[in-house]
N, C-alpha and C positions, 0 to 999 in steps of 0.2 A: 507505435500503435497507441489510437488515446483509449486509456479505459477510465472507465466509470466505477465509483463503487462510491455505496451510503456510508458516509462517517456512525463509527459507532458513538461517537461523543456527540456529534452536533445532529446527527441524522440529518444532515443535508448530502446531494448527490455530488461528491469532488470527481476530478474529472484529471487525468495527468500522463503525461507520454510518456510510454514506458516502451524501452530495449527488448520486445519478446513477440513472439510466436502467437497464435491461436492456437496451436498447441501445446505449446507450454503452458497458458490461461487453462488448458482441459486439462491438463494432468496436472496442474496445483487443483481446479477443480474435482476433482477426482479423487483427492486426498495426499498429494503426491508432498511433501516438505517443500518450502517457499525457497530455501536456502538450498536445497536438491536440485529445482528445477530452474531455478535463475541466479545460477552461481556469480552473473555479472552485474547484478542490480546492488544498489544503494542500500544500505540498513534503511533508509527511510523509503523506496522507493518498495523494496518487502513489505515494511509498515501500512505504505497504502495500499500493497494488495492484499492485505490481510486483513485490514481494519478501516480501510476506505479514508486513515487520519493522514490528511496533508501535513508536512514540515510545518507552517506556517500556523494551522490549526494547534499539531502538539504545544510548541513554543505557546501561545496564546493561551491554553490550557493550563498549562504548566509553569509557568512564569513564575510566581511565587514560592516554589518548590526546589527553585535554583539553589547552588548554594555558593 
């Protein structure tokens, strides 16, 4: 499914196919734990439903920070 969500970093709308349900989306919606209700998804693929930050965005971000 592609969803949408605004970066909190950049506030631009990323966009990324993700492994889930419409209702899965309503019951992380809902308040349900991201790691509760998509026990299949990516640590980064949580990330974007949580934070709307692409892989691609954090690295660019964070770069510097490396060690």
């Amino acid at each position: 499914m592609i969803v949408q969500r605004r970066s909190i970093i950049s506030g631009e709308v990323n966009t990324m196919n993700i492994d889930c349900t419409e209702e899965q989306l309503n019951r992380h919606k809902m308040g349900e734990l991201v790691q509760d209700v998509f026990p299949n998804l990516s640590v980064e693929e949580r990330e974007f439903l949580i934070s709307g930050v692409t892989p691609e965005e954090w690295d660019a971000t964070f770069e510097d920070s490396k060690l």
